[in-house]
C-alpha positions in Angstrom: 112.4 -71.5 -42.9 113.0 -72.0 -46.7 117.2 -72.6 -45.6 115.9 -75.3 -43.0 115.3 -78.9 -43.8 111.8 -78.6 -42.5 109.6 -81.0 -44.3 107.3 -78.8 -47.1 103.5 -79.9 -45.6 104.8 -78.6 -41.8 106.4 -75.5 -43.0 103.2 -74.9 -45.1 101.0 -75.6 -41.9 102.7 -73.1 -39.7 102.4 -70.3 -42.6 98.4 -70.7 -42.6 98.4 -71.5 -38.9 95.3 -69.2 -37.2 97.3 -68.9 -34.3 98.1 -65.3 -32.8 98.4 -66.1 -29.2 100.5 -69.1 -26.9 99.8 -69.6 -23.2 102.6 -71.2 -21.3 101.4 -71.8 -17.7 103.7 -72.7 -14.9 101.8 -74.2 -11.9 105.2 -72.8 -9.9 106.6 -69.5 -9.9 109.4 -67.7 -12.1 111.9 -68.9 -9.6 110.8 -72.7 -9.6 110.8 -72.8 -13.3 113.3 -74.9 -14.9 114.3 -73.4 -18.8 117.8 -71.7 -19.0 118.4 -68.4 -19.5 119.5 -69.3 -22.9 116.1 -70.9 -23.9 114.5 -68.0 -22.2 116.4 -65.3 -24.0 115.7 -66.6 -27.7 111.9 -65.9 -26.9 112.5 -62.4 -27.0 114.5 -62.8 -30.6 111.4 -64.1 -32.2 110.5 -62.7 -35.7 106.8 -62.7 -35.3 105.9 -63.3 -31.8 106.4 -60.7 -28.3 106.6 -62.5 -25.5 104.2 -61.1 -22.5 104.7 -61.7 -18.6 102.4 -60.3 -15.8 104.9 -58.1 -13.6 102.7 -58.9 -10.9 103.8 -62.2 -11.0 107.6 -61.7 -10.8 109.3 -61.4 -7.4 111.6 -59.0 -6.2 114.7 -61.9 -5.3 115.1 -65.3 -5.7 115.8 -66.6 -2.1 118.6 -67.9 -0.2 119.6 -70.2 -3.0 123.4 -71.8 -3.8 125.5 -69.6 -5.8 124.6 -71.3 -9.4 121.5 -71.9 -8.8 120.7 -68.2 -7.6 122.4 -66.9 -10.5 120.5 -68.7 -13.2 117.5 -67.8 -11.4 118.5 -64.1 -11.1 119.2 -64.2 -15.3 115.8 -65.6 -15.9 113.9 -62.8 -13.5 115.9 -60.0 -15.4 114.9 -61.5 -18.5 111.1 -62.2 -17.6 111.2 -58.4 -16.3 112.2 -57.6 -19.9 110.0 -59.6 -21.2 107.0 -57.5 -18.9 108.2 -54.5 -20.7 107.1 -55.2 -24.0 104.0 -54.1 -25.8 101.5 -57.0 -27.0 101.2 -54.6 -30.7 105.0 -55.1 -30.9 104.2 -58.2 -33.2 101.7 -59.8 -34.8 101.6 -63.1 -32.5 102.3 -63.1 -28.5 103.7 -65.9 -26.4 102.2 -65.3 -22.5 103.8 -66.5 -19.6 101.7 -67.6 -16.9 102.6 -68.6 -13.3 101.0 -69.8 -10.1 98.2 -72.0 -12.6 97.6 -75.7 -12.7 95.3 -77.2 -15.2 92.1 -78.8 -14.3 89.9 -79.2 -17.1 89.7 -78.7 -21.2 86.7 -76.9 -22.0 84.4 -78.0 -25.1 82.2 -81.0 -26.6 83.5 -82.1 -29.7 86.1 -79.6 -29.8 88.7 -78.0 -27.5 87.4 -74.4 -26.6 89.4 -73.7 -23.5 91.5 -74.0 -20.2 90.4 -73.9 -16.7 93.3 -73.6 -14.3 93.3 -73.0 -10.6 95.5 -70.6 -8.9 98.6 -71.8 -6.9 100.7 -70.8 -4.0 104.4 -72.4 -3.6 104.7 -74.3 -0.6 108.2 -76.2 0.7 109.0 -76.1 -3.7 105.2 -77.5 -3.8 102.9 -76.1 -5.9 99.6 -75.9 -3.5 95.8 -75.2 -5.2 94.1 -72.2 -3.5 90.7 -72.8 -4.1 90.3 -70.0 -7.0 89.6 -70.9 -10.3 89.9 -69.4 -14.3 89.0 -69.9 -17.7 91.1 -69.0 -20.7 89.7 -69.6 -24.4 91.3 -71.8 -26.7 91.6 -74.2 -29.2 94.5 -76.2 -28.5 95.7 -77.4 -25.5 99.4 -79.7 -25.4 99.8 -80.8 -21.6 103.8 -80.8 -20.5 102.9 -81.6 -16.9 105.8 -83.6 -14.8 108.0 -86.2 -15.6 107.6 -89.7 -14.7 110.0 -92.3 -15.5 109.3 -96.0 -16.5 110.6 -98.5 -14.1 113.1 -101.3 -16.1 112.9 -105.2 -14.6 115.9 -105.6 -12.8 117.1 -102.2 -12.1 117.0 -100.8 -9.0 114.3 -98.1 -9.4 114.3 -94.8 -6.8 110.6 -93.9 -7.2 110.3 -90.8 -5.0 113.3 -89.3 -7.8 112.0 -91.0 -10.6 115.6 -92.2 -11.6 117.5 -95.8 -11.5 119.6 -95.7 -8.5 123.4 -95.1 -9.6 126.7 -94.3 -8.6 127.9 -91.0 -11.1 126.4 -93.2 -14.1 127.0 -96.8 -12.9 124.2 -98.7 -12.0 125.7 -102.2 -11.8 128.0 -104.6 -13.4 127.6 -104.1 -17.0 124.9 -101.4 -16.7 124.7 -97.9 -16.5 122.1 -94.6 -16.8 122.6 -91.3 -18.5 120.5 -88.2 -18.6 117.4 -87.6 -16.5 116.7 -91.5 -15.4 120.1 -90.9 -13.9 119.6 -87.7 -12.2 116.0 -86.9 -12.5 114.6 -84.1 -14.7 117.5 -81.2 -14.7 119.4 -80.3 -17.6 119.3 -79.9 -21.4 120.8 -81.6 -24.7 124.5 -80.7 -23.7 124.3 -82.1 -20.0 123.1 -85.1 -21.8 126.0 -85.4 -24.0 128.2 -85.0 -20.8 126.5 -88.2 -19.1 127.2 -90.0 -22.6 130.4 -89.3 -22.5 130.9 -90.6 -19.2 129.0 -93.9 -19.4 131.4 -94.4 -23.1 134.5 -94.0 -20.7 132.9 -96.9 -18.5 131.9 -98.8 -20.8 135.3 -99.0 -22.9 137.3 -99.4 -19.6 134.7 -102.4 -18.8 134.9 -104.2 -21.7 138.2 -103.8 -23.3 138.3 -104.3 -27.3 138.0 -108.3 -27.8 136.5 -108.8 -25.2 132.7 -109.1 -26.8 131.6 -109.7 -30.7 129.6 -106.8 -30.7 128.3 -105.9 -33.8 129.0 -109.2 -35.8 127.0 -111.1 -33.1 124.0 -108.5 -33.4 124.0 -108.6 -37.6 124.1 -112.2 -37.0 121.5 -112.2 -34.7 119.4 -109.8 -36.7 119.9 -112.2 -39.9 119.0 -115.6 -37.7 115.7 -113.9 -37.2 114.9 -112.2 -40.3 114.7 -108.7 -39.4 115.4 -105.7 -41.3 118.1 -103.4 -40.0 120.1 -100.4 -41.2 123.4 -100.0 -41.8 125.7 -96.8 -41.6 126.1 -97.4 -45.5 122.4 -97.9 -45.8 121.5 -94.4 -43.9 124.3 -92.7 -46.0 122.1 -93.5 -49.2 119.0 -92.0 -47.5 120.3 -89.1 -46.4 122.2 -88.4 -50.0 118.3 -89.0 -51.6 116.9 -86.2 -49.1 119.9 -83.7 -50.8 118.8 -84.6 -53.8 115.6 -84.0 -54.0 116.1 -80.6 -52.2 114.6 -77.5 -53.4 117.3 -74.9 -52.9 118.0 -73.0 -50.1 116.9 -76.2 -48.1 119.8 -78.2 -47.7 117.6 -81.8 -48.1 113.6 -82.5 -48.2 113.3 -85.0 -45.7 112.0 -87.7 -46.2 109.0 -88.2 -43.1 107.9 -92.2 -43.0 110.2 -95.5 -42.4 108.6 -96.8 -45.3 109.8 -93.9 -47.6 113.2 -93.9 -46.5 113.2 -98.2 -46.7 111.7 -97.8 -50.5 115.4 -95.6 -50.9 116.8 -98.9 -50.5 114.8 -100.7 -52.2 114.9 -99.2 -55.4 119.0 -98.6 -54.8 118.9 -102.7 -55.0 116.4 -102.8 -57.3 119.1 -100.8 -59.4 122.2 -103.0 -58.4 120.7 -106.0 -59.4 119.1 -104.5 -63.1 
């Protein structure tokens, strides 16, 4: 991590972490999960860490599925059956990969000191409690349960998809969705960028150069009522402060609070006007 712009106290705190052993539970099966094989695959690359998967738990196919869909899947079983080959003494830390287990209660009083899950079955893509319960010790538990998007006033909201109702990106006159509140939770940072892209196109074919002030009217706006905004210049100056205070390999120490990167500023004025 030295080469990486991690900030110094985070790198530190994942150095000392305590932490030898990572439960991922799926409350669906290896087949409903939704990482690529890409994401997958770079869990087996991983300096310090094995991951582990129950074989038990992998099935033989992936169902009648469509063709991309069954071939994604099919990567991420032959991967996971990889994965159930390793040994948990390959590596000093161990990344497990649970299925068919829904949370139902942190264990502890003051602290965290563990999990209790319930086993699933899948039923019609559901994932269905069966009545049997387990505990797993820890000390940490970081819920990633779902996705739930927030309705906006005025949009027309599909709540059974959790997405604003659009045509390919276009939503109405004038507005327009990208990413997951246009097509629900599928997809990663480069299907994103796709959906940008589009919604761009739209937007530069709706309003043709002219047309609207833009930025002068928002910087006016902004001035009118006194609040602080900043420019490309202005984050150009921030980010040439990080590289300089970088200790080599790191290519920048990053600065981590809006008020440190706003006193960058500040004392570049301060200068100007001395």
């Amino acid at each position: 991590m030295a080469s990486s712009d991690l900030p110094r106290h985070v790198a530190e705190a994942i150095r000392s972490s305590p932490l030898t052993d990572v439960y991922v539970f799926g409350r669906r099966g290896p087949v409903e999960a939704k990482f690529t094989n890409v994401e997958l695959r770079e869990m087996g690359k991983l300096e310090n860490s094995v991951p582990q998967v129950d074989a038990a738990q992998l099935p033989d196919g992936v169902g009648d599925l469509p063709d991309r869909d069954r071939r994604l899947k099919e990567r991420n079983l032959a991967t996971l059956r990889e994965f159930a080959a390793r040994r948990a003494d390959e590596k000093p830390k161990r990344v497990h990969f649970r299925f068919y287990a829904s949370p139902v209660e942190v264990l502890g009083g003051d602290r965290v000191e563990g999990l209790r899950l319930e086993r699933t079955r899948v039923e019609k893509g559901r994932a269905v409690g069966t009545g049997e319960f387990f505990d797993i010790a820890c000390g940490v538990v970081i819920a990633a349960i779902g996705y739930r998007a927030d309705p906006v006033e005025g949009a027309p909201f599909d709540g059974d998809r959790q997405i604003v109702a659009n045509t390919d990106g276009r939503v109405a006159d004038g507005l327009y969705a990208a990413g997951w509140i246009m097509r629900g939770p599928t997809g990663v940072i480069s299907s994103n960028r796709a959906d940008g892209v589009a919604v761009a196109e739209y937007i530069g074919a709706d309003f043709p150069q002219g047309e609207k002030p833009g930025r002068r009217a928002l910087e006016t706006l902004l001035g009118e009522r006194r609040v602080r905004h900043v420019s490309y210049a202005d984050w150009k100056k921030i980010e040439a402060a990080e590289a300089a205070n970088a200790t080599p390999p790191a290519p920048r120490r990053k600065f981590v609070t809006v008020e440190d990167m706003l006193a960058v500023l500040d004392e570049a004025a301060a200068r100007s006007v001395g």
